[in-house]
N, CA, C and O atoms as a CHARMM CRD file, in Angstrom:
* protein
*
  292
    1    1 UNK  N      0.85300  -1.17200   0.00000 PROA 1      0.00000
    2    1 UNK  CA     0.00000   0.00000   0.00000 PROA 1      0.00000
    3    1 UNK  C      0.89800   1.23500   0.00000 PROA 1      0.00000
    4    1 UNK  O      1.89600   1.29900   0.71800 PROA 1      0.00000
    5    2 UNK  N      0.46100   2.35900  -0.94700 PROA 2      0.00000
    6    2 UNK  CA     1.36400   3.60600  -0.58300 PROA 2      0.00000
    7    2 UNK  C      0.67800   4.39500   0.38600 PROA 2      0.00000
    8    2 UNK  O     -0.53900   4.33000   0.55600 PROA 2      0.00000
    9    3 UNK  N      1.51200   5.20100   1.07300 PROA 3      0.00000
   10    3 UNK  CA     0.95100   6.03900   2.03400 PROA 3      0.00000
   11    3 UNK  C      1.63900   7.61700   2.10600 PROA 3      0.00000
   12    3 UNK  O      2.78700   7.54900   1.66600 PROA 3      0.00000
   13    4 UNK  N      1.46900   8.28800   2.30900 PROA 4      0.00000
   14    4 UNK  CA     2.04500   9.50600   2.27500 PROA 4      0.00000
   15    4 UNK  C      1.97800   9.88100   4.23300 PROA 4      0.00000
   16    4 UNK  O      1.06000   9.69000   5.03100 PROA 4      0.00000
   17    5 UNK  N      3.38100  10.46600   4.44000 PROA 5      0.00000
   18    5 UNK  CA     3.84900  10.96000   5.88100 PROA 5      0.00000
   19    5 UNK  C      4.37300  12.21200   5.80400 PROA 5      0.00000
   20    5 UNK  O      5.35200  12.50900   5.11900 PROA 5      0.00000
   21    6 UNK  N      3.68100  13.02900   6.56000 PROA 6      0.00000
   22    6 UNK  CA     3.86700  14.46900   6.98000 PROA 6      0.00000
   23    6 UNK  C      4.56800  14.79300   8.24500 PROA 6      0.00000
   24    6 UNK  O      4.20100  14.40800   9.35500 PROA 6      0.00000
   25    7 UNK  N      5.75100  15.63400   7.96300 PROA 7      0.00000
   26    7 UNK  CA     6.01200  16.17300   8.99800 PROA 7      0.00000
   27    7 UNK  C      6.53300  17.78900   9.06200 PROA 7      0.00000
   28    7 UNK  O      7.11000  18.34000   8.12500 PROA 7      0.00000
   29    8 UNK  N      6.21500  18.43100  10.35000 PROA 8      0.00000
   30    8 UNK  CA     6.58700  19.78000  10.50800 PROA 8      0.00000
   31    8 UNK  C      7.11900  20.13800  12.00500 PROA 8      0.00000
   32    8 UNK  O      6.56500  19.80200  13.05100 PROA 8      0.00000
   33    9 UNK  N      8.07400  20.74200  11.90200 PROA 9      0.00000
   34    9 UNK  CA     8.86000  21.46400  12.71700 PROA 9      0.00000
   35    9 UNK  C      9.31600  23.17400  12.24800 PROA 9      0.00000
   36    9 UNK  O      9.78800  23.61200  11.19900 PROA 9      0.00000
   37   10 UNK  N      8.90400  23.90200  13.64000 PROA 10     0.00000
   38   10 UNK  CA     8.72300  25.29500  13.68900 PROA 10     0.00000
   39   10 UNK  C     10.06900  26.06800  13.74100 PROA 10     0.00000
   40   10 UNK  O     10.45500  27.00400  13.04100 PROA 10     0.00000
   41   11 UNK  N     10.65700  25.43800  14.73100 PROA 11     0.00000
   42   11 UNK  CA    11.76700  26.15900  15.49200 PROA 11     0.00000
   43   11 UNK  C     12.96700  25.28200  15.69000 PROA 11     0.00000
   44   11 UNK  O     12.90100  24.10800  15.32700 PROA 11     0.00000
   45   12 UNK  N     14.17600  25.81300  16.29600 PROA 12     0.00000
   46   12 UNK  CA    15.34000  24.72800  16.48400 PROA 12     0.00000
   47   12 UNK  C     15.04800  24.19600  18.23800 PROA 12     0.00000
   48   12 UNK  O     15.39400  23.07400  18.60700 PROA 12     0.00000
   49   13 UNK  N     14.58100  24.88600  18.88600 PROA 13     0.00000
   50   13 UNK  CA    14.42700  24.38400  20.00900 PROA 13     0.00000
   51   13 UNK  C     13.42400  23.11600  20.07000 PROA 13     0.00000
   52   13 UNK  O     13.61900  22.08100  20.70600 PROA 13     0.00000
   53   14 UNK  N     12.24700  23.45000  19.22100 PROA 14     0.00000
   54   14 UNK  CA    11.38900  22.19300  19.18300 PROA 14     0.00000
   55   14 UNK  C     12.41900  20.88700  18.70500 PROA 14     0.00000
   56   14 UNK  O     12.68800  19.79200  19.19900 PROA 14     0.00000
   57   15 UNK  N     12.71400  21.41000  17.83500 PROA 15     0.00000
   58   15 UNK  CA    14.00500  20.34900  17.80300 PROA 15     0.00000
   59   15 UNK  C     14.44400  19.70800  18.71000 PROA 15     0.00000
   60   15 UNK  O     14.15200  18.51300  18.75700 PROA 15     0.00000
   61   16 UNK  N     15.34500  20.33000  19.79300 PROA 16     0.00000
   62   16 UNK  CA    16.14000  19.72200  20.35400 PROA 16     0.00000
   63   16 UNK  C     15.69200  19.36800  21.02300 PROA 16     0.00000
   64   16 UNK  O     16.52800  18.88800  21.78900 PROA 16     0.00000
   65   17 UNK  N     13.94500  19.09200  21.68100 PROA 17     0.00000
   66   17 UNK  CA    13.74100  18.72200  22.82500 PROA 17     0.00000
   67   17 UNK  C     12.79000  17.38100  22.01400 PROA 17     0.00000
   68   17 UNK  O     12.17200  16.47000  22.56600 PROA 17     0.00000
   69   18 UNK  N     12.94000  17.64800  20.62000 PROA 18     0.00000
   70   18 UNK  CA    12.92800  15.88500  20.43000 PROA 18     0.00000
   71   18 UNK  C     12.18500  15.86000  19.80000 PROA 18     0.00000
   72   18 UNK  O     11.66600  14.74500  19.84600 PROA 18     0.00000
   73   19 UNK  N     11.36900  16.96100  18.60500 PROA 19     0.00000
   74   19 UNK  CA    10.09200  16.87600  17.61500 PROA 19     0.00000
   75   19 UNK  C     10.62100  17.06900  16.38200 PROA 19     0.00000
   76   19 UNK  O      9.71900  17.27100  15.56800 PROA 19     0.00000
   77   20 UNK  N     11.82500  17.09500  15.84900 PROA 20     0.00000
   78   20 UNK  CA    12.47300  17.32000  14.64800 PROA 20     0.00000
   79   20 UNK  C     12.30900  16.99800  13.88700 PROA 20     0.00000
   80   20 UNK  O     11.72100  15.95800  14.18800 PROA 20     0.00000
   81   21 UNK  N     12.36100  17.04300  12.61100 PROA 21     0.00000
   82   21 UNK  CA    11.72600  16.69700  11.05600 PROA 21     0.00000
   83   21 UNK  C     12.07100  15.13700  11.16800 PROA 21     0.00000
   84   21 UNK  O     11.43400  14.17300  10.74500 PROA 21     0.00000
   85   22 UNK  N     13.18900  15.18900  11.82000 PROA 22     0.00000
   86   22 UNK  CA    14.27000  13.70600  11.57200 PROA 22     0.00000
   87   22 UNK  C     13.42600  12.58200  12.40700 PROA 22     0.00000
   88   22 UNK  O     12.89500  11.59000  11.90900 PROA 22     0.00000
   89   23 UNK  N     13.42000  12.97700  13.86500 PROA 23     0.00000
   90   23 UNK  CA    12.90300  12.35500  14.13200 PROA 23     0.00000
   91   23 UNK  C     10.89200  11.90100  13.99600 PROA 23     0.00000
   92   23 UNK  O     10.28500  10.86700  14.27600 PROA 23     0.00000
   93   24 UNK  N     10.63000  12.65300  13.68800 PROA 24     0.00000
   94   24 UNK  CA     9.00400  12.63200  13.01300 PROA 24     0.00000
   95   24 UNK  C      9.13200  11.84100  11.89600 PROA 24     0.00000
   96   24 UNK  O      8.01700  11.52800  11.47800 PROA 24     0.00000
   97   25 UNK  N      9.86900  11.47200  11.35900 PROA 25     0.00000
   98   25 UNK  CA    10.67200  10.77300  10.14200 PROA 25     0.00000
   99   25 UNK  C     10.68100   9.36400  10.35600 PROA 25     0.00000
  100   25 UNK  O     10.00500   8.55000   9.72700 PROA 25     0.00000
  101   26 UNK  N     11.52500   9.10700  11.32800 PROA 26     0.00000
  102   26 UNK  CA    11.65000   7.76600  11.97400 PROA 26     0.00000
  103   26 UNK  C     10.69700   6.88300  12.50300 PROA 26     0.00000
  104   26 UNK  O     10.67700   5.65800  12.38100 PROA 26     0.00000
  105   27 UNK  N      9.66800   7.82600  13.28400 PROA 27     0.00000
  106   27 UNK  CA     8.44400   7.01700  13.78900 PROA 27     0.00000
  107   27 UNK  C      7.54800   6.52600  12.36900 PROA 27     0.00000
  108   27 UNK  O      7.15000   5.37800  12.16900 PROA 27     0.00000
  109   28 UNK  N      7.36400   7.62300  11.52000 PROA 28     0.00000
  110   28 UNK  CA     6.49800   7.41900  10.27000 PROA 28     0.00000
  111   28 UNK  C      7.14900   6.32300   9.79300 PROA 28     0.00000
  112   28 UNK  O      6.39100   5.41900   9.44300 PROA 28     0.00000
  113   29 UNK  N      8.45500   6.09200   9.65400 PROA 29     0.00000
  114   29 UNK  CA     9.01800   5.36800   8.78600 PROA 29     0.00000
  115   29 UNK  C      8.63300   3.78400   9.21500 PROA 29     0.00000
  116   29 UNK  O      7.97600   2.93500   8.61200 PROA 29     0.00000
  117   30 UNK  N      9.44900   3.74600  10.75000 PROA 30     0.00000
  118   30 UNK  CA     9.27500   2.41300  11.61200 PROA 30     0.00000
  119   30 UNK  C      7.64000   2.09700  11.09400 PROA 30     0.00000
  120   30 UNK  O      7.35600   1.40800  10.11500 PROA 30     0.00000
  121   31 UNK  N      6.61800   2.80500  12.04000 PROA 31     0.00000
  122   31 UNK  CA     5.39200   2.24000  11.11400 PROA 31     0.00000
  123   31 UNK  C      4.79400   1.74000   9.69400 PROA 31     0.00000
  124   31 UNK  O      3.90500   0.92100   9.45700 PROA 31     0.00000
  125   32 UNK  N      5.53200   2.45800   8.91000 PROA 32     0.00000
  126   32 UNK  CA     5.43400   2.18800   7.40000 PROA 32     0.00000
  127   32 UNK  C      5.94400   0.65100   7.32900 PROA 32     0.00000
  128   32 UNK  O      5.35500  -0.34100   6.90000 PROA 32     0.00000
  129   33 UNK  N      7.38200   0.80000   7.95700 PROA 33     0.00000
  130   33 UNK  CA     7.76000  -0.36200   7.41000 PROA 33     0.00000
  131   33 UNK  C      6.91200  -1.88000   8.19500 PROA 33     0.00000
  132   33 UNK  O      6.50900  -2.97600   7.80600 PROA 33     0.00000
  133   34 UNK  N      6.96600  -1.19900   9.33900 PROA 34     0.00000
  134   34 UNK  CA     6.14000  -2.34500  10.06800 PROA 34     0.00000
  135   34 UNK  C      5.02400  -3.05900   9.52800 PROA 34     0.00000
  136   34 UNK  O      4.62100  -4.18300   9.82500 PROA 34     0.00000
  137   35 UNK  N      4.44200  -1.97900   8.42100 PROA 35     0.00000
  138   35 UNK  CA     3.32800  -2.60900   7.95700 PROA 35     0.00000
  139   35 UNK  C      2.95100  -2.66700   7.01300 PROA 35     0.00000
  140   35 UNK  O      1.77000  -2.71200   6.66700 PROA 35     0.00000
  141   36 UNK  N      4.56900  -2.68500   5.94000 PROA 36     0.00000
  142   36 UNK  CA     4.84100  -2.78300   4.68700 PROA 36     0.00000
  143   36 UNK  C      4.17000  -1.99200   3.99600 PROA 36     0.00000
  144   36 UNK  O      3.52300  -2.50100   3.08100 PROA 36     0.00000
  145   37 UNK  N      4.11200  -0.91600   4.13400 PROA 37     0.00000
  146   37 UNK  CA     3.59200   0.19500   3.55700 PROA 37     0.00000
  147   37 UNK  C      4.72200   0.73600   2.06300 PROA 37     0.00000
  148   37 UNK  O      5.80200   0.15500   1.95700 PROA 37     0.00000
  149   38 UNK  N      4.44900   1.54000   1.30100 PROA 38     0.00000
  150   38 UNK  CA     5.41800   2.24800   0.71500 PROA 38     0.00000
  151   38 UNK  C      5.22000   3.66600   1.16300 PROA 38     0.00000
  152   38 UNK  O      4.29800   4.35100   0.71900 PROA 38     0.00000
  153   39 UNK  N      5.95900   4.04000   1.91400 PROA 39     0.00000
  154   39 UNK  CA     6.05700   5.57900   1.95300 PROA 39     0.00000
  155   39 UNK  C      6.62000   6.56100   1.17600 PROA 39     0.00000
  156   39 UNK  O      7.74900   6.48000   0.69300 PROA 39     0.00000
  157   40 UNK  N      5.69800   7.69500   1.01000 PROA 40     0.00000
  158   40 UNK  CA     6.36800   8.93100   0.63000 PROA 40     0.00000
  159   40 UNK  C      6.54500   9.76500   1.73000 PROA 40     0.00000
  160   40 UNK  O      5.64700   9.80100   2.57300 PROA 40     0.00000
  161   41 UNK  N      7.57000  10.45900   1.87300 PROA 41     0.00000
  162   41 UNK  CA     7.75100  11.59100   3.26000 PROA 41     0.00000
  163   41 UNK  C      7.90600  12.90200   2.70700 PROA 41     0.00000
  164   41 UNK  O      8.56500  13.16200   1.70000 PROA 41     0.00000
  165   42 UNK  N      7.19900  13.80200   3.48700 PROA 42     0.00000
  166   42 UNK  CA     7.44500  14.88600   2.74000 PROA 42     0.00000
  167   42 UNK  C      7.22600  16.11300   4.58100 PROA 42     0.00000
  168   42 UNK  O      6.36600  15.88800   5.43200 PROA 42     0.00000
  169   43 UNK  N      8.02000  16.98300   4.63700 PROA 43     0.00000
  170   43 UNK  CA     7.82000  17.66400   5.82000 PROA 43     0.00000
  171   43 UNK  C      7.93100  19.37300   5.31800 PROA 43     0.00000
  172   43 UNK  O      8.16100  19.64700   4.14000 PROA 43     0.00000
  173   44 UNK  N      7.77800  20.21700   6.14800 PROA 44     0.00000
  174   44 UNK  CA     7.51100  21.59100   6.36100 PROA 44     0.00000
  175   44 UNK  C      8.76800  21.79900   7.14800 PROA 44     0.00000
  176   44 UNK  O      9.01300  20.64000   7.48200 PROA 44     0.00000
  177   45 UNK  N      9.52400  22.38600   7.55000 PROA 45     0.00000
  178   45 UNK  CA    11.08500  22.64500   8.33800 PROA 45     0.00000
  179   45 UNK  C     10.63600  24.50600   8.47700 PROA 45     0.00000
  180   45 UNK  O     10.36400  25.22400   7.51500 PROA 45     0.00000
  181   46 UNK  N     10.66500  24.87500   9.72500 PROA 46     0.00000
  182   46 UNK  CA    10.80700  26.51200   9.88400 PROA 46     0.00000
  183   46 UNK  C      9.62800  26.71200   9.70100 PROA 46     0.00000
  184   46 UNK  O      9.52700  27.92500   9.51500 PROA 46     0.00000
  185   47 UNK  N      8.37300  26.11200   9.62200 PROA 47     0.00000
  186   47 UNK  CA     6.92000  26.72200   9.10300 PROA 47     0.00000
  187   47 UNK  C      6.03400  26.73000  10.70600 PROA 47     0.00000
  188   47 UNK  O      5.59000  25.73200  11.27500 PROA 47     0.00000
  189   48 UNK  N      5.96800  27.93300  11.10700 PROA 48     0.00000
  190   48 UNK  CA     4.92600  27.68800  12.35600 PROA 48     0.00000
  191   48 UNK  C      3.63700  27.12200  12.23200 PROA 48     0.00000
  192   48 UNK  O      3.02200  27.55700  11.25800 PROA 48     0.00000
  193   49 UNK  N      2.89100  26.08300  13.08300 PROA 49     0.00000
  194   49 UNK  CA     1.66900  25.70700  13.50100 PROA 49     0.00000
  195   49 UNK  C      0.73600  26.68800  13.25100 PROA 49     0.00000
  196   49 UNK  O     -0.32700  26.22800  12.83600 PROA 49     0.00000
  197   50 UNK  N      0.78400  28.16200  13.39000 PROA 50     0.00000
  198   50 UNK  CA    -0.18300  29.04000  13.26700 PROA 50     0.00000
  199   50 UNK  C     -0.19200  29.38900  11.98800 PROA 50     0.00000
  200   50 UNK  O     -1.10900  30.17500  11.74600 PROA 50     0.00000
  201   51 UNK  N      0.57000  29.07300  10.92700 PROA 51     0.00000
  202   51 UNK  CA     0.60200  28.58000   9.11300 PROA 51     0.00000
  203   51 UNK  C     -0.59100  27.81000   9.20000 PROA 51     0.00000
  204   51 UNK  O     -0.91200  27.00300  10.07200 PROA 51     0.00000
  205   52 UNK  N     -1.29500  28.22100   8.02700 PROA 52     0.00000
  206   52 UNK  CA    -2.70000  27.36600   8.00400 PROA 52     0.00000
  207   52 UNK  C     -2.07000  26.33300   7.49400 PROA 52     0.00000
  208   52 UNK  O     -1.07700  26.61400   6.82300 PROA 52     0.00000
  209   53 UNK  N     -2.47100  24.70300   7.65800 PROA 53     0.00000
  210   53 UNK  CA    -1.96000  23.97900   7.12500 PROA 53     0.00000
  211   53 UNK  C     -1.85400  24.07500   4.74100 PROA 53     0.00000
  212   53 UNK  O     -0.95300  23.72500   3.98000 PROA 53     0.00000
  213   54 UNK  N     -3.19400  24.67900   4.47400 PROA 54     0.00000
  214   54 UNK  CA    -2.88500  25.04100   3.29900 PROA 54     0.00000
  215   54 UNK  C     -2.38500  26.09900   2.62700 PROA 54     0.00000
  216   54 UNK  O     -2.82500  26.53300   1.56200 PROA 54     0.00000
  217   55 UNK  N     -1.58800  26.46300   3.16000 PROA 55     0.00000
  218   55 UNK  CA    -0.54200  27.89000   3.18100 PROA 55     0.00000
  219   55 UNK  C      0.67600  27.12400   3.14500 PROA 55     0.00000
  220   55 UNK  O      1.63300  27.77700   2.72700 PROA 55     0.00000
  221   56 UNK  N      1.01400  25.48500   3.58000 PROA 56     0.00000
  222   56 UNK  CA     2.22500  24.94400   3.75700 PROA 56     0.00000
  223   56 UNK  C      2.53200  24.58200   2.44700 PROA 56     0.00000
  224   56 UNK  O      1.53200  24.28700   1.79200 PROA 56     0.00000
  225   57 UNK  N      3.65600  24.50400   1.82000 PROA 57     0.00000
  226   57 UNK  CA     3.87300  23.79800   0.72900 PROA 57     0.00000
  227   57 UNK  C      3.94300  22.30200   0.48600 PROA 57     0.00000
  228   57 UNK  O      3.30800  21.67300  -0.36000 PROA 57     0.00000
  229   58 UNK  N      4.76200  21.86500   1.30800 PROA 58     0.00000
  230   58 UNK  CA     5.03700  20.18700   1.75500 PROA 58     0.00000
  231   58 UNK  C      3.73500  19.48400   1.99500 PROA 58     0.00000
  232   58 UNK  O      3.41400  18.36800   1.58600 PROA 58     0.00000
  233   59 UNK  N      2.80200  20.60100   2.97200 PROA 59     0.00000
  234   59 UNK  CA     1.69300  19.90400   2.75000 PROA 59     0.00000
  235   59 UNK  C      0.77000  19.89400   2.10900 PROA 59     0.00000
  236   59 UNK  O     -0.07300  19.01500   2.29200 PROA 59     0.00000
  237   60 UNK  N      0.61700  20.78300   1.21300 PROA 60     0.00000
  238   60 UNK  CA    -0.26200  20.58600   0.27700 PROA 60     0.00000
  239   60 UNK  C      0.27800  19.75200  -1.11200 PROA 60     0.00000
  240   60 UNK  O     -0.32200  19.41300  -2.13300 PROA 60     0.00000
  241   61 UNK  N      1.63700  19.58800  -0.69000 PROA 61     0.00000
  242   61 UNK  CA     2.01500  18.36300  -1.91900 PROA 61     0.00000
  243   61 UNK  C      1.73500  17.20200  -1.33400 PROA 61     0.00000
  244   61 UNK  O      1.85800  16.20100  -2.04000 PROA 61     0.00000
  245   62 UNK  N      1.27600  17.02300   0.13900 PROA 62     0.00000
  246   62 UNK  CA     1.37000  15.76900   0.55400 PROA 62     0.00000
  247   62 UNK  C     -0.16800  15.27700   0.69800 PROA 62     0.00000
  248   62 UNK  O     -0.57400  14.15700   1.00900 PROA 62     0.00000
  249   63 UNK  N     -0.91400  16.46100   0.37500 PROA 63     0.00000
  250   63 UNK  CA    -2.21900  16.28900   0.40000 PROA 63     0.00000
  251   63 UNK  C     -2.96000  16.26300  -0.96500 PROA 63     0.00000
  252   63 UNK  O     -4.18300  16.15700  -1.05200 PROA 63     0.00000
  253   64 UNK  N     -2.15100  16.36300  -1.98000 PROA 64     0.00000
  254   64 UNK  CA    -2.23200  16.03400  -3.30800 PROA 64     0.00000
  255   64 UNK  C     -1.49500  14.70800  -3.53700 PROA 64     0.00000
  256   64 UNK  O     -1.97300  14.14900  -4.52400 PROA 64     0.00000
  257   65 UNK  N     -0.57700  14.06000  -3.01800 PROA 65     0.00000
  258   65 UNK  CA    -0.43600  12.71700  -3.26600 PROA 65     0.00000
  259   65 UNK  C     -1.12000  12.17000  -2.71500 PROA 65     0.00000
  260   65 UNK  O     -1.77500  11.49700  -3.51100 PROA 65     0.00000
  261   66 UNK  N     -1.46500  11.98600  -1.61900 PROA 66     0.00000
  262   66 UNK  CA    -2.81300  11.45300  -0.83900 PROA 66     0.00000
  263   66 UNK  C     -4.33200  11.26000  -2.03500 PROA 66     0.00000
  264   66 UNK  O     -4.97800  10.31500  -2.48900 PROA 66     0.00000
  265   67 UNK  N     -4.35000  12.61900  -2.13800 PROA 67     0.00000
  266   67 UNK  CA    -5.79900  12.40100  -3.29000 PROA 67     0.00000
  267   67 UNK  C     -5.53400  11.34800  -4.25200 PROA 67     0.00000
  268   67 UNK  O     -6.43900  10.59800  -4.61900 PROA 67     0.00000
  269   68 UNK  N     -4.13400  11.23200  -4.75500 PROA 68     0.00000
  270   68 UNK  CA    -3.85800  11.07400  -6.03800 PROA 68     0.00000
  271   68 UNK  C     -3.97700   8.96000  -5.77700 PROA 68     0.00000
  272   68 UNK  O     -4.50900   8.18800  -6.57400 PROA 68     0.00000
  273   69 UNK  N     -3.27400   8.56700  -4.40500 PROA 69     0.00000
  274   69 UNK  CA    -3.09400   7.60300  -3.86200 PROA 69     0.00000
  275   69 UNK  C     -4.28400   6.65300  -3.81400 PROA 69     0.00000
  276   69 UNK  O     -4.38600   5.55500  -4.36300 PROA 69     0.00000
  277   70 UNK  N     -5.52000   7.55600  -2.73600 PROA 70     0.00000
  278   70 UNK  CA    -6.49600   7.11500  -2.45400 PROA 70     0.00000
  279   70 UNK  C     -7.31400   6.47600  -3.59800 PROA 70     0.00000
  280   70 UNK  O     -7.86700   5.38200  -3.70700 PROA 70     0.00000
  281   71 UNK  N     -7.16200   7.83400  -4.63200 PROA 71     0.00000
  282   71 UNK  CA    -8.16900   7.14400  -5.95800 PROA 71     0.00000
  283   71 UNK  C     -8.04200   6.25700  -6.76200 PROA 71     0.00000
  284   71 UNK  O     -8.76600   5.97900  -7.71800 PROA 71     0.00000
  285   72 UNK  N     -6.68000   5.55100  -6.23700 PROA 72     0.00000
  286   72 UNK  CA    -6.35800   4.43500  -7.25300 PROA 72     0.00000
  287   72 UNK  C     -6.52000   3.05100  -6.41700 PROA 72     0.00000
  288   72 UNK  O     -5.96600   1.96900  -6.61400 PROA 72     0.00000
  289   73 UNK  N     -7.39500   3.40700  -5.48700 PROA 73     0.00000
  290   73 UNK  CA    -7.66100   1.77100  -4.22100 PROA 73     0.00000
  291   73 UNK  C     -8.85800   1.18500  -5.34700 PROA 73     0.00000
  292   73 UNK  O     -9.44700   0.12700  -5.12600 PROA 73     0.00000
């Protein structure tokens, strides 16, 4: 199955206390693979939460592979 994984991080401090693109990365990934998924990853880096999510770029590419994904079940 393909799946598409989003991630976003605001700041460097969110970072360091452990929400980083990288690691938001890893959990998506571990699950993907766990459940033989094919992933696409795609994240936002420097974009604040108070960014409407369709104002994001990453995510609105990730919400166009999604459409694109779904319609082919």
């Amino acid at each position: 199955m393909k799946v598409v994984g989003y991630g976003r991080c605001s700041t460097a401090e969110q970072a360091a206390k452990g929400v980083s693109i990288e690691v938001q990365r890893r959990a998506v990934e571990r699950v993907a693979e766990g459940n033989g998924w094919d992933l696409t990853w795609l994240a936002d880096e420097g974009v604040s939460g108070g960014v409407p999510p369709e104002s994001r770029r990453r995510f609105k590419a990730a919400r166009h592979c999604w459409r694109l994904v779904s319609h082919r079940r």
